[in-house]
The first five atom37 places (N, CA, C, CB, O) and aatype in JSON, in Angstrom:
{
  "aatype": [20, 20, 20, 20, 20, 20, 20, 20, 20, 20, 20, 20, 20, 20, 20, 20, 20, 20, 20, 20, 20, 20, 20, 20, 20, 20, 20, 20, 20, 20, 20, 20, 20, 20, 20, 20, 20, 20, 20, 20, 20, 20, 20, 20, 20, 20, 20, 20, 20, 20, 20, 20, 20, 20, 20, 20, 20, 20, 20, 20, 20, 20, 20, 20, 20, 20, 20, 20, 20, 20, 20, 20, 20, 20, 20, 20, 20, 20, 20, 20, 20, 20, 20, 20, 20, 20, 20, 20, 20, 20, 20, 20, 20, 20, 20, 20, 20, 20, 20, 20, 20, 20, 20, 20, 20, 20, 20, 20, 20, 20, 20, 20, 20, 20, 20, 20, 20, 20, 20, 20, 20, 20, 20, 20, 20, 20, 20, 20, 20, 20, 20, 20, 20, 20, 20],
  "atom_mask": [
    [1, 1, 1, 1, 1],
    [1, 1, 1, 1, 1],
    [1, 1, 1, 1, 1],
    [1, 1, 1, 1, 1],
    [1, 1, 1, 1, 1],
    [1, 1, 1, 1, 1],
    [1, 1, 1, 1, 1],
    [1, 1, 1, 1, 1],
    [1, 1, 1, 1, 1],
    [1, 1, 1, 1, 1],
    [1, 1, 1, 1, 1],
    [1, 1, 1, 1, 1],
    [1, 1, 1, 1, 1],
    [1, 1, 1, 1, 1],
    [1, 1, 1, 1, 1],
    [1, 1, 1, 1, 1],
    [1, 1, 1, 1, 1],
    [1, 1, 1, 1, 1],
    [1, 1, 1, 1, 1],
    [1, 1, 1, 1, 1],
    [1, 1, 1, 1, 1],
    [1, 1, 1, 1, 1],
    [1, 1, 1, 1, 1],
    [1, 1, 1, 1, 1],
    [1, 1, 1, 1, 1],
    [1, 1, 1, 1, 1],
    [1, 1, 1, 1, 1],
    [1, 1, 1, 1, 1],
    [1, 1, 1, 1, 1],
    [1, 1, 1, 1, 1],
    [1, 1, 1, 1, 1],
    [1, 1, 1, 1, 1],
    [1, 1, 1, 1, 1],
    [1, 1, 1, 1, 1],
    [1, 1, 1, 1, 1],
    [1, 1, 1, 1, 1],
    [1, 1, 1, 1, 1],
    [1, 1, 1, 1, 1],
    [1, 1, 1, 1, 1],
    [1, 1, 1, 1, 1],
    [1, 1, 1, 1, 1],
    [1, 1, 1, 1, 1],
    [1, 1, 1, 1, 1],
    [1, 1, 1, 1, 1],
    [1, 1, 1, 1, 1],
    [1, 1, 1, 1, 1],
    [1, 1, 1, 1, 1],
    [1, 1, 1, 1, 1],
    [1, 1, 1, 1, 1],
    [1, 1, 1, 1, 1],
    [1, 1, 1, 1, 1],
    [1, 1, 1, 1, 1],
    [1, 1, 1, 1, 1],
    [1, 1, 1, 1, 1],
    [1, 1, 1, 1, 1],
    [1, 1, 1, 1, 1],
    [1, 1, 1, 1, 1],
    [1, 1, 1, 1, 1],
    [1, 1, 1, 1, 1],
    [1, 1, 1, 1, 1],
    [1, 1, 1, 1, 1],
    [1, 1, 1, 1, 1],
    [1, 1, 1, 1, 1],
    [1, 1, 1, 1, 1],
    [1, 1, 1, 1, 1],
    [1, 1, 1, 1, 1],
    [1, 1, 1, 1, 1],
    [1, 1, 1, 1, 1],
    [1, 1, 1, 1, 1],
    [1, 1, 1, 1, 1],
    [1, 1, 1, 1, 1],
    [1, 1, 1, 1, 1],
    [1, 1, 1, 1, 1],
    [1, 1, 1, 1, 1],
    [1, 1, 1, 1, 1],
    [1, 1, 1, 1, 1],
    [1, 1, 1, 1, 1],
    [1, 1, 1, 1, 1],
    [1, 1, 1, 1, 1],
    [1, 1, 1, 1, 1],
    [1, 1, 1, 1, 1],
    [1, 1, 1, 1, 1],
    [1, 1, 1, 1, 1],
    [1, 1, 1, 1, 1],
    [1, 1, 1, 1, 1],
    [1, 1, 1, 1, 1],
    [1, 1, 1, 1, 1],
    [1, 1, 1, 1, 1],
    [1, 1, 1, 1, 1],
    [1, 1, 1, 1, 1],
    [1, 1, 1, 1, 1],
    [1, 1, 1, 1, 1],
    [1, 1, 1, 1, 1],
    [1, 1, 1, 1, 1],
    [1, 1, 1, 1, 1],
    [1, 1, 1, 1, 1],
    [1, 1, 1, 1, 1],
    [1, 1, 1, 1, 1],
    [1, 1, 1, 1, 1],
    [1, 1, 1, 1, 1],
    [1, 1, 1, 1, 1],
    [1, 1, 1, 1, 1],
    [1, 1, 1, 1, 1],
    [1, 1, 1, 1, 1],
    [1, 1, 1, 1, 1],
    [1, 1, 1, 1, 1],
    [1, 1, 1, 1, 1],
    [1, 1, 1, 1, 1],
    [1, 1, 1, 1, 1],
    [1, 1, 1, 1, 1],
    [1, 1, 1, 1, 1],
    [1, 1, 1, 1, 1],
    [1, 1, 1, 1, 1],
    [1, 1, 1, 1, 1],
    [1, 1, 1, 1, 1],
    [1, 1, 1, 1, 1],
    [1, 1, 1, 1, 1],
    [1, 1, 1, 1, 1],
    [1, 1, 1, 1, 1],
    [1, 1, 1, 1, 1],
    [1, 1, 1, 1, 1],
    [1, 1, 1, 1, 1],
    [1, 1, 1, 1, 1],
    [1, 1, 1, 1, 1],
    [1, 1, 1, 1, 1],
    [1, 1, 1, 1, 1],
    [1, 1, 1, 1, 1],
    [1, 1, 1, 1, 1],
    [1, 1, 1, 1, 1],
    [1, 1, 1, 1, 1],
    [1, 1, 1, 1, 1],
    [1, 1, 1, 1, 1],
    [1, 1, 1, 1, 1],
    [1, 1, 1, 1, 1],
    [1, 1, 1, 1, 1]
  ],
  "atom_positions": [
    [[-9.32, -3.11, -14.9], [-10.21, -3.97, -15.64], [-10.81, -3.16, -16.77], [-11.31, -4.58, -14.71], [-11.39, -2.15, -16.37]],
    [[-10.83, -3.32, -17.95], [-11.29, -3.42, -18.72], [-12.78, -3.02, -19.29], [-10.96, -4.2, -18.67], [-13.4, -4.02, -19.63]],
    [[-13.42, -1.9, -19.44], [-15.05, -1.56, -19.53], [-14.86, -0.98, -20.73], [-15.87, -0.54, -18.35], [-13.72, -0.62, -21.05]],
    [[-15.98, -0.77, -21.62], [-16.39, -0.08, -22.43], [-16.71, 1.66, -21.91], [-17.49, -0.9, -22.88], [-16.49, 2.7, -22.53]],
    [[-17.16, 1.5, -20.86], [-17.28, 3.24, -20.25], [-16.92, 2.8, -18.74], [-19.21, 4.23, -20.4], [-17.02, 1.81, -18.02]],
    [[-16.5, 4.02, -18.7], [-16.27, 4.23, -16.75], [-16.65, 5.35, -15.97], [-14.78, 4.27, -16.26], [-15.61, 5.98, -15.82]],
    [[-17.51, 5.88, -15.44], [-17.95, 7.02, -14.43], [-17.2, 7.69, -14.8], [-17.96, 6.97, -12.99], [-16.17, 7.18, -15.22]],
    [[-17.37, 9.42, -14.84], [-16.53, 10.14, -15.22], [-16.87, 11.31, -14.47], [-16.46, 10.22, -16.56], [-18.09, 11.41, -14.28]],
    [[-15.96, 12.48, -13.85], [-16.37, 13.61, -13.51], [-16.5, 14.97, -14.41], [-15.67, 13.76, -12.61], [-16.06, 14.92, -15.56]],
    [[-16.99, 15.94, -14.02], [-17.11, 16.98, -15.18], [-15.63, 17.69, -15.15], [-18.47, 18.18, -14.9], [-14.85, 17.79, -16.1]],
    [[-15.47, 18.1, -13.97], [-14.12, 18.73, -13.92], [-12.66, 17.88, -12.63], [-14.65, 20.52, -13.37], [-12.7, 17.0, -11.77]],
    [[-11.52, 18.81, -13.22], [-10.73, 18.43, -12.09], [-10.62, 19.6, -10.79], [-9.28, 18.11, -12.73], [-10.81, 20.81, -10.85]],
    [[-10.2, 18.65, -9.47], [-10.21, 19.8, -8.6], [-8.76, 19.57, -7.87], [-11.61, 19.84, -7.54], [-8.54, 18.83, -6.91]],
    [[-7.65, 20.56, -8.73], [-6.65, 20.27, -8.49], [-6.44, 20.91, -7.15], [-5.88, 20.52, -9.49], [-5.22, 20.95, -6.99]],
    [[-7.08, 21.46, -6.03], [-6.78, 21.56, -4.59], [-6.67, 19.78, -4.14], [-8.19, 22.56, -3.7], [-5.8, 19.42, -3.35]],
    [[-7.33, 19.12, -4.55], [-7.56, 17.28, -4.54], [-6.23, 16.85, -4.7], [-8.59, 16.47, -5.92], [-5.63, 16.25, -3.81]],
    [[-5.77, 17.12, -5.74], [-4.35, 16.78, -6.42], [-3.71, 16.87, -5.51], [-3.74, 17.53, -7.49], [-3.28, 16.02, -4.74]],
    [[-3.52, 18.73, -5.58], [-1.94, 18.92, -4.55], [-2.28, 18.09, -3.57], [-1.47, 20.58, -3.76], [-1.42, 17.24, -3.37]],
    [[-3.18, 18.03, -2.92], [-3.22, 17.67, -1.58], [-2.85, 16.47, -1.62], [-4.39, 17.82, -0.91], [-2.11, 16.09, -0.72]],
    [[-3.24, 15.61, -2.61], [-3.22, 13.88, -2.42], [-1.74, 13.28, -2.47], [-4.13, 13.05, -3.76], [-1.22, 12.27, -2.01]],
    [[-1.2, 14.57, -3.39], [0.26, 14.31, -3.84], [1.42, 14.66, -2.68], [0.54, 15.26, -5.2], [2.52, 14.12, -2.5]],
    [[0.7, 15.92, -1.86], [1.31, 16.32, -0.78], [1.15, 15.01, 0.38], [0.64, 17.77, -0.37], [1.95, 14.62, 1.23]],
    [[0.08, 14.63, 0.1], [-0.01, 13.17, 0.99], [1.22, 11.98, 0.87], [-1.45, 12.35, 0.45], [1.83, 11.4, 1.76]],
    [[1.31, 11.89, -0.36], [2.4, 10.75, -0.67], [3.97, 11.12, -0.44], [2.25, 10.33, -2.23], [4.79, 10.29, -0.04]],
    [[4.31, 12.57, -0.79], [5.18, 13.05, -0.17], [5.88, 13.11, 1.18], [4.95, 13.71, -0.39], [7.08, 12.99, 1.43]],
    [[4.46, 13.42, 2.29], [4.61, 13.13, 4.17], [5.17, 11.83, 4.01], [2.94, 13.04, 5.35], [6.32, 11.47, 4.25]],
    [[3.87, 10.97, 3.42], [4.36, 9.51, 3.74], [5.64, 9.3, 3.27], [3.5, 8.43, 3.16], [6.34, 8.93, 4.22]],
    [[6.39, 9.37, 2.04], [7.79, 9.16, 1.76], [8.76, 9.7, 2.92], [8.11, 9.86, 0.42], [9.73, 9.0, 3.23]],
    [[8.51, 11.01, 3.61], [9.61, 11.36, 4.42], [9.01, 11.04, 6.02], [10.07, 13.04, 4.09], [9.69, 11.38, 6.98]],
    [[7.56, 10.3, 6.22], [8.05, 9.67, 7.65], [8.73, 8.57, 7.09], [6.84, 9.17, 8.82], [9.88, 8.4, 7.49]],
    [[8.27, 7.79, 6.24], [9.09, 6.68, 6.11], [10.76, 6.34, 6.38], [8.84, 6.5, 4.97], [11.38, 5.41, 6.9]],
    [[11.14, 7.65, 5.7], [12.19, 7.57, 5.52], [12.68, 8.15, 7.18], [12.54, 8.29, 4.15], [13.79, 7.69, 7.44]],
    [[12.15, 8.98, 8.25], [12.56, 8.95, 9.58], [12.79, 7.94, 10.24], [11.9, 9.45, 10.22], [13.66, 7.74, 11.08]],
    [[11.6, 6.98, 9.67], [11.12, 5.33, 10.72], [12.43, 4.93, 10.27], [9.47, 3.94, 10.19], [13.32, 4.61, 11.05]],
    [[12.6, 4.93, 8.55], [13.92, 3.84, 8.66], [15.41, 4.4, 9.3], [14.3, 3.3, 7.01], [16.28, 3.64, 9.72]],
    [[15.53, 5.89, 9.27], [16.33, 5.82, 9.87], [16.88, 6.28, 11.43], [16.7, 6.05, 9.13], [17.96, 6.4, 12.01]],
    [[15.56, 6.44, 11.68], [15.62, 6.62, 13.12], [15.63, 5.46, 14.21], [14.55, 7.37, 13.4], [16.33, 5.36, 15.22]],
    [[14.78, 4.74, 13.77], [14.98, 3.1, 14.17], [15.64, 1.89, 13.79], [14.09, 2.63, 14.11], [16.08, 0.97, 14.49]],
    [[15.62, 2.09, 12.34], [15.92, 0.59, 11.88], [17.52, 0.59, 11.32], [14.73, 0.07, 10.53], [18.24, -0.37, 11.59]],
    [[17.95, 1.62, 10.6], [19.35, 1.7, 10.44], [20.11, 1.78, 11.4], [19.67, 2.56, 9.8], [21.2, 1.34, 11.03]],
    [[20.15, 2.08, 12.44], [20.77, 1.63, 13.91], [20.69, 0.57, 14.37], [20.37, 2.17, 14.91], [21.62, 0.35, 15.15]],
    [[19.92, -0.32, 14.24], [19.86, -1.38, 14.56], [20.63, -2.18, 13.8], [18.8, -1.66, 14.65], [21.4, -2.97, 14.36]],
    [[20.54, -2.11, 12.5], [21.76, -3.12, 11.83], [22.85, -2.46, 11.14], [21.21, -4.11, 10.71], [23.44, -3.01, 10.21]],
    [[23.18, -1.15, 11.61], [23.96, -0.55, 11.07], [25.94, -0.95, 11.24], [23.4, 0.7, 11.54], [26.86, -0.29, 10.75]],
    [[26.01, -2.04, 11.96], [26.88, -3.32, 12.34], [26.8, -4.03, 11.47], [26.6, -4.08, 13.45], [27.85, -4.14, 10.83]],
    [[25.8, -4.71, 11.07], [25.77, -5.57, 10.42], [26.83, -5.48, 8.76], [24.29, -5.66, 10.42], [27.04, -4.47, 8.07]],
    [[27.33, -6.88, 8.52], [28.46, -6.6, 7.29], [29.69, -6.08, 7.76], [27.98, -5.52, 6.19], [30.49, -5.65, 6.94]],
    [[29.87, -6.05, 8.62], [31.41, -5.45, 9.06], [32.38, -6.85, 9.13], [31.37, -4.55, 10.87], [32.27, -7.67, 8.22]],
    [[33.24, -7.06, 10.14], [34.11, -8.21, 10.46], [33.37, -8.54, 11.74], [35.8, -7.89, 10.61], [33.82, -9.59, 12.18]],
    [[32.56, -8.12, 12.39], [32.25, -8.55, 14.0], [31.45, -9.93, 13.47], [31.08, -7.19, 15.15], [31.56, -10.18, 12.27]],
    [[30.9, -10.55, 14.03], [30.58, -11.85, 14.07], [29.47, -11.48, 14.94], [31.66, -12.93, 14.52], [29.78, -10.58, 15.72]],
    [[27.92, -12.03, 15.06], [26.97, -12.16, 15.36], [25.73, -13.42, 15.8], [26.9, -11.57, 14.69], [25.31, -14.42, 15.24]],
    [[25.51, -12.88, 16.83], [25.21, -14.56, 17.23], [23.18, -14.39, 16.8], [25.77, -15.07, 19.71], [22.54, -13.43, 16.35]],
    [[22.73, -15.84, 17.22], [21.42, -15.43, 16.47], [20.29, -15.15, 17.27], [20.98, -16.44, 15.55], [19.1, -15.3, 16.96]],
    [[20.83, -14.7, 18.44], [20.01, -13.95, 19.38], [20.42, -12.55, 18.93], [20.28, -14.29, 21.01], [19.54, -12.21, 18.13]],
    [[21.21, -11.68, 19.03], [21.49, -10.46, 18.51], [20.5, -10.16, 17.47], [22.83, -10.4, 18.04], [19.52, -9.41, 17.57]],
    [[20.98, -11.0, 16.18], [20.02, -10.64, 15.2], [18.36, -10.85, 15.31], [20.48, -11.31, 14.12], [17.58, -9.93, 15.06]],
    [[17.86, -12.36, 15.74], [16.55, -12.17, 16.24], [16.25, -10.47, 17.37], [16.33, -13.75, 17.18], [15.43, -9.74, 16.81]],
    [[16.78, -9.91, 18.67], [16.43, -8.86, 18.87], [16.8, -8.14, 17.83], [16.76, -8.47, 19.92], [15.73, -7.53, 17.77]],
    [[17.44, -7.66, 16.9], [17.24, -6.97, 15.84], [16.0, -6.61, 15.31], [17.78, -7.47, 15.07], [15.4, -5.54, 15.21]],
    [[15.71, -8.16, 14.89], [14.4, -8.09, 13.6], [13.63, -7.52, 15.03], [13.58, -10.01, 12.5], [13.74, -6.29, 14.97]],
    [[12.86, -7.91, 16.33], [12.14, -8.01, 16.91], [12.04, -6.31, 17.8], [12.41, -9.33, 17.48], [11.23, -5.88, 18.63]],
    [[13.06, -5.79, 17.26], [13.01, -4.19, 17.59], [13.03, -3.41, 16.7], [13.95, -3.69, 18.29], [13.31, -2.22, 16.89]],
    [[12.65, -4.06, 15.22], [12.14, -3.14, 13.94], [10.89, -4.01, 13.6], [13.35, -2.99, 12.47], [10.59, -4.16, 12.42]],
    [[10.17, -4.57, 14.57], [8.5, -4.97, 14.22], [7.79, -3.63, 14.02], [7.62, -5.88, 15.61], [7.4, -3.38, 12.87]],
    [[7.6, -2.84, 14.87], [7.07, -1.85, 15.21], [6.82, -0.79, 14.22], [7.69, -1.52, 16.12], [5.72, -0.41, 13.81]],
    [[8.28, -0.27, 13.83], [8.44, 0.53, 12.48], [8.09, 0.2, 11.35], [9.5, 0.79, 12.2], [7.53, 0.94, 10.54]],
    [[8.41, -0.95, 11.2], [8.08, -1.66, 10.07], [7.01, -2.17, 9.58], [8.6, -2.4, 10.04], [6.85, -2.57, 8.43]],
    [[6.0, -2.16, 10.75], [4.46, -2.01, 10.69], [4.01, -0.77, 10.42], [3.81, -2.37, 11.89], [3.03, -0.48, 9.74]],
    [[4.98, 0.17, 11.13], [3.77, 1.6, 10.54], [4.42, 2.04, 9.43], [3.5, 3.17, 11.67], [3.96, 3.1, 9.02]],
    [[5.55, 1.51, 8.65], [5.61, 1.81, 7.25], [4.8, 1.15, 6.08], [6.83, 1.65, 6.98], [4.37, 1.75, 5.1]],
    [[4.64, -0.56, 6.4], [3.73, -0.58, 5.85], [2.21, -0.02, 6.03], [3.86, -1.49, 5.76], [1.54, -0.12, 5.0]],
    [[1.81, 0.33, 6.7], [0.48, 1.46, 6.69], [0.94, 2.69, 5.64], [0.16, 2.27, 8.52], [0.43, 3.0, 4.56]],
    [[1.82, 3.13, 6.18], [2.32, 4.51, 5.44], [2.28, 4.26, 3.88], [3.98, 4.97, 5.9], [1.73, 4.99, 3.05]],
    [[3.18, 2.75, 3.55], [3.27, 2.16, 1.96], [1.43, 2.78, 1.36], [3.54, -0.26, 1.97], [0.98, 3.69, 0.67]],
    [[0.95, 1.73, 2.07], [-0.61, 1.5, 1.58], [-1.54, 2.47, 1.67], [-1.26, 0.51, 2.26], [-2.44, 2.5, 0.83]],
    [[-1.47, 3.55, 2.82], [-2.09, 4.89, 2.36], [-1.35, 6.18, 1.22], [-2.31, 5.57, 3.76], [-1.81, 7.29, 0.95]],
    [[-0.29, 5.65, 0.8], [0.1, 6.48, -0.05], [-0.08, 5.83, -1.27], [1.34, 6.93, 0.18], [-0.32, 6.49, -2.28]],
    [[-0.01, 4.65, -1.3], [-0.22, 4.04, -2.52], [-1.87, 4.05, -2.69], [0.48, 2.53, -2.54], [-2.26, 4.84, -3.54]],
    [[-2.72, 3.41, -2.12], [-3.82, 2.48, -2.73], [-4.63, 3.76, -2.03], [-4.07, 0.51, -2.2], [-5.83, 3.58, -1.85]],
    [[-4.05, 5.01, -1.63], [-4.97, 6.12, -1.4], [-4.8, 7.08, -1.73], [-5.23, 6.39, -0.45], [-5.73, 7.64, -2.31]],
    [[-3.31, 7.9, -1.53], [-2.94, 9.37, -2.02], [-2.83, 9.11, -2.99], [-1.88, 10.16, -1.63], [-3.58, 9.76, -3.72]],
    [[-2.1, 8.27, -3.57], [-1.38, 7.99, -5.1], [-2.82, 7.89, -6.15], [-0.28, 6.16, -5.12], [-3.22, 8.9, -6.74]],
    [[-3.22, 7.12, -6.23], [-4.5, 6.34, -6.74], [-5.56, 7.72, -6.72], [-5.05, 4.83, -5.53], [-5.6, 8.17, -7.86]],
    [[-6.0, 8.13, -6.24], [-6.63, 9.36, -5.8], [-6.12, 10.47, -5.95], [-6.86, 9.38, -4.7], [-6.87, 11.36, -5.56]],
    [[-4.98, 10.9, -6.43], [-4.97, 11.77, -7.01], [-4.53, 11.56, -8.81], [-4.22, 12.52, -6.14], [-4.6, 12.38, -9.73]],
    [[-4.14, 10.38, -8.79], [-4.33, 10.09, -10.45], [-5.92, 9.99, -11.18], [-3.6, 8.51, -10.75], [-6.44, 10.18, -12.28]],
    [[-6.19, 9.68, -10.17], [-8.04, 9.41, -10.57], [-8.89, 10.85, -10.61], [-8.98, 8.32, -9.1], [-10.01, 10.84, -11.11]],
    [[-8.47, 11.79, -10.19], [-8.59, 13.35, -9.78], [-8.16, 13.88, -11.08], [-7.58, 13.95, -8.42], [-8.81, 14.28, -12.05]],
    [[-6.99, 13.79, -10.88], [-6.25, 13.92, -12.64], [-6.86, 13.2, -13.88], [-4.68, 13.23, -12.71], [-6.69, 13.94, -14.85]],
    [[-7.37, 12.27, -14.16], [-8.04, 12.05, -15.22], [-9.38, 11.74, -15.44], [-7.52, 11.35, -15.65], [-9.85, 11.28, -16.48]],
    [[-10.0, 12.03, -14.34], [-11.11, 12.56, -13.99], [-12.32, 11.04, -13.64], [-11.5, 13.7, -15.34], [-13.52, 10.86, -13.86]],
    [[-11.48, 10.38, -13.15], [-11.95, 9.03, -13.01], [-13.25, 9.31, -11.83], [-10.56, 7.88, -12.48], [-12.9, 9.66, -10.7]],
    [[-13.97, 9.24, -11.98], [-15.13, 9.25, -10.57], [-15.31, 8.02, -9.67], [-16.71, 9.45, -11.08], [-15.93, 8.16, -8.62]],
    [[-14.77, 6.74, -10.03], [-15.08, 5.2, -9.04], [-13.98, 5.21, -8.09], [-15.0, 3.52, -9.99], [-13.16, 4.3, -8.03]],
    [[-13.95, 6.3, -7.28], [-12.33, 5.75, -6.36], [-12.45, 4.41, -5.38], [-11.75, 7.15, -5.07], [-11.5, 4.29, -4.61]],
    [[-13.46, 3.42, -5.31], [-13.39, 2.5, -4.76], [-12.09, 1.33, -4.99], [-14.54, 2.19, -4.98], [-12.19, 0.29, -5.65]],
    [[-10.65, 1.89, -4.14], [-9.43, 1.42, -4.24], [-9.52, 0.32, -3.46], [-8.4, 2.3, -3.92], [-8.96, -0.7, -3.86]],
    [[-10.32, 0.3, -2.04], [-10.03, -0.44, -0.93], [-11.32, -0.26, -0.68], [-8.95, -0.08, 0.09], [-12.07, 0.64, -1.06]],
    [[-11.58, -1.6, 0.26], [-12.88, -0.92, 1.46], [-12.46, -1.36, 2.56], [-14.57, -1.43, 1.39], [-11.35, -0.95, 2.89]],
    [[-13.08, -2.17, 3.34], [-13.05, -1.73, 4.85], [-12.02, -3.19, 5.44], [-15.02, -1.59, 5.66], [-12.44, -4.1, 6.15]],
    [[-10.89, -3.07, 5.01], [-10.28, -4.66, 5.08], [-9.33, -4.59, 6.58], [-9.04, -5.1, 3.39], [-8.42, -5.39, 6.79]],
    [[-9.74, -3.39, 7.67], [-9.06, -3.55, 9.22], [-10.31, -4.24, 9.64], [-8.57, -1.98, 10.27], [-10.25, -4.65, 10.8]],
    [[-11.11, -4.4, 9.18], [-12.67, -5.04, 9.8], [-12.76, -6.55, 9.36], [-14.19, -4.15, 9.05], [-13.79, -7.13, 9.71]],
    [[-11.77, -7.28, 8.61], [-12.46, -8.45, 8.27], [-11.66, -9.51, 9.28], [-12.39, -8.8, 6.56], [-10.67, -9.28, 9.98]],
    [[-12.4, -10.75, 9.13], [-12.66, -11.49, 10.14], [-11.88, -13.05, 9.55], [-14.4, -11.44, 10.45], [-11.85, -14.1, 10.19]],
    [[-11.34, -12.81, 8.27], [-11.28, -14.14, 7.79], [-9.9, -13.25, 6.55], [-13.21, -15.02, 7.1], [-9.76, -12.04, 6.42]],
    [[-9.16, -14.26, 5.9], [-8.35, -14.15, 5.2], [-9.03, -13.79, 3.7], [-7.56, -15.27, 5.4], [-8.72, -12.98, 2.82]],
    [[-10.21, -14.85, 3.84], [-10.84, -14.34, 2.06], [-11.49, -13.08, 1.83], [-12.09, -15.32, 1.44], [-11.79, -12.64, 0.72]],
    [[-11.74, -12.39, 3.22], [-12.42, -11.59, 3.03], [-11.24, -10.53, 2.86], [-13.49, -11.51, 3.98], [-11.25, -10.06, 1.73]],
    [[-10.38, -10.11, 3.56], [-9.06, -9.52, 3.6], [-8.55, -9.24, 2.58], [-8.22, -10.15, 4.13], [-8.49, -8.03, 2.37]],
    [[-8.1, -9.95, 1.73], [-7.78, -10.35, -0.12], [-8.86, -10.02, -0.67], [-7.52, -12.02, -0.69], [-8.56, -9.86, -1.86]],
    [[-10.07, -9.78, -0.52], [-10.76, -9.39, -0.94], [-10.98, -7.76, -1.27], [-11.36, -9.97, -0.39], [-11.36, -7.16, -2.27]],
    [[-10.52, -7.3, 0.17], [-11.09, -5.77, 0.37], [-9.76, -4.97, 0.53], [-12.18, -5.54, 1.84], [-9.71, -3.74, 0.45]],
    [[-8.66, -5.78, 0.76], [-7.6, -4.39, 0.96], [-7.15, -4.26, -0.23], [-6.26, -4.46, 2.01], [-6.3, -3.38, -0.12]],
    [[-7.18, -4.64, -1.52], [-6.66, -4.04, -2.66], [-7.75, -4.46, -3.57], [-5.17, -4.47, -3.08], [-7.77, -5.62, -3.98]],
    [[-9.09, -3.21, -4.07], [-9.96, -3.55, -4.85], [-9.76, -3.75, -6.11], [-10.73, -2.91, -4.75], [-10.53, -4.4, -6.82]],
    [[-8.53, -3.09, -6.56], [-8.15, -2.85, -8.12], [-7.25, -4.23, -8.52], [-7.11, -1.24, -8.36], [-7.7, -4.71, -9.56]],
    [[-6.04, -5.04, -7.94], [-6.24, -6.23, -7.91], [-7.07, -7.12, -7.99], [-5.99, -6.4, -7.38], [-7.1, -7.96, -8.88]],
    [[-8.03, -7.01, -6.8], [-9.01, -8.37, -6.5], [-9.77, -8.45, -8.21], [-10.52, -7.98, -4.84], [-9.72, -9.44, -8.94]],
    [[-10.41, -7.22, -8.51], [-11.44, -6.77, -9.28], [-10.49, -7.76, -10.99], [-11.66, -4.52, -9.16], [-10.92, -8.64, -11.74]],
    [[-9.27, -7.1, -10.94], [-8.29, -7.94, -11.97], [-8.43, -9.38, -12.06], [-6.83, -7.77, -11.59], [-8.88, -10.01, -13.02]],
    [[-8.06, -9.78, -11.09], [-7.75, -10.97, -10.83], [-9.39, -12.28, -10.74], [-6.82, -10.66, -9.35], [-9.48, -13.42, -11.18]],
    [[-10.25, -11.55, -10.11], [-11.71, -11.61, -10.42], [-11.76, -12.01, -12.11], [-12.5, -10.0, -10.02], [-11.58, -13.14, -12.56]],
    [[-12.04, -10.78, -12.92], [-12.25, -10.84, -14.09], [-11.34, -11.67, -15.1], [-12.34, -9.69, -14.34], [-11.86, -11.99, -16.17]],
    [[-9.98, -12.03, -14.85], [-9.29, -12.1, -15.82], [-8.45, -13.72, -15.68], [-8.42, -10.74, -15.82], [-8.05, -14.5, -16.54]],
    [[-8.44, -13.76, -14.1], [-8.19, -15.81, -13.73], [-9.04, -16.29, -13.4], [-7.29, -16.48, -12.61], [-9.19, -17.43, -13.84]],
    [[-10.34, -15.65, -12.27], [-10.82, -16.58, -12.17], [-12.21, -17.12, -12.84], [-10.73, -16.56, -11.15], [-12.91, -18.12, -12.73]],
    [[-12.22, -16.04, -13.52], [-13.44, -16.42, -14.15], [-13.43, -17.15, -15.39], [-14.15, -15.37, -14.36], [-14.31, -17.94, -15.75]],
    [[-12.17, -16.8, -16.14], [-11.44, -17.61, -17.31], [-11.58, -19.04, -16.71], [-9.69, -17.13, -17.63], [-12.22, -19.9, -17.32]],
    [[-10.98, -19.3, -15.47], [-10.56, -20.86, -15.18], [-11.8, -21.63, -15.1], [-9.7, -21.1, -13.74], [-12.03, -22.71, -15.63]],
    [[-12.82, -20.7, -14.12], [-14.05, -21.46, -14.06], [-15.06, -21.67, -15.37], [-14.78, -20.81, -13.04], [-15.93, -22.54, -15.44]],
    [[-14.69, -20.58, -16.48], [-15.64, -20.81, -17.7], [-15.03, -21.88, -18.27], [-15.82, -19.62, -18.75], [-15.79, -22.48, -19.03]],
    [[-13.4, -22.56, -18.14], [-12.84, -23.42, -18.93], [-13.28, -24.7, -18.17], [-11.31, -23.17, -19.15], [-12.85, -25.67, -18.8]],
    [[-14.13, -25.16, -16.82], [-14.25, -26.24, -17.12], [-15.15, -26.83, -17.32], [-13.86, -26.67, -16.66], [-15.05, -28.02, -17.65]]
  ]
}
C-alpha cells in the first residue's frame, strides 16, 4: 500500500538476513523431502497404461493430506515470514506486521483478515474502499 513515509530503521542487521534467508532455504528442502518421501510414491503409477479405480486414487489423495498440510505451513512461514523479513531487513523497512495471529480466529472474516496482512491491507485500501466511496 501506498504511503507518503513508512517506519524506517537506522541500520541493517545482516545476521537477520542470513538467517531469514537460511530459513527459506530449510523450508524449500523439507518441502522438497515431504514431496518426495511421501507424495511421489504415492502417484508415482499414475500415467502409465495400468488403469485405476476411484477408490485407489481417493486413498491416494487421502494419504498425502498430511504432507500436504505441513507444506503448506512450510509455503507460509517461508513466504509471509522468512522471505518478507528478510527483504524488509534488507531495505530497512521497520513495520514487519506480515500476519498476526490467524491459528486463533474463530470465524472466516477474521482469518482473511489476519493470515495475510499485506494483502488484506491492499485490498482494504484499494477495492474496498473505492467501491464503498462510489456509492
Amino acid at each position: 500500500v501506498y504511503r507518503d513515509e513508512y517506519p524506517r530503521s537506522a541500520s541493517i542487521n545482516w545476521g537477520n538476513v542470513v538467517s531469514d534467508l537460511a530459513q527459506v532455504v530449510g523450508c524449500i528442502f523439507y518441502t522438497h523431502f515431504l514431496l518426495v518421501r511421501f507424495c511421489a510414491p504415492v502417484f508415482h503409477k499414475y500415467g502409465t497404461n495400468q488403469t485405476f479405480s476411484a477408490s485407489q486414487m481417493l486413498m491416494s489423495v487421502f494419504s498425502c493430506c498430511f504432507p500436504a498440510s505441513l507444506v503448506l505451513l512450510c509455503a507460509f512461514f517461508a513466504v509471509l515470514h522468512a522471505w518478507l523479513n528478510a527483504f524488509a531487513e534488507m531495505m530497512k523497512f521497520s513495520d514487519r506486521m506480515f500476519y498476526k495471529d490467524w491459528w486463533n480466529s474463530t470465524s472466516y472474516s477474521r482469518f482473511y483478515r489476519t493470515w495475510n496482512c499485506v494483502v488484506h491491507d491492499w485490498l482494504y485500501e484499494y477495492v474496498y474502499m473505492e467501491l464503498h466511496a462510489s456509492k
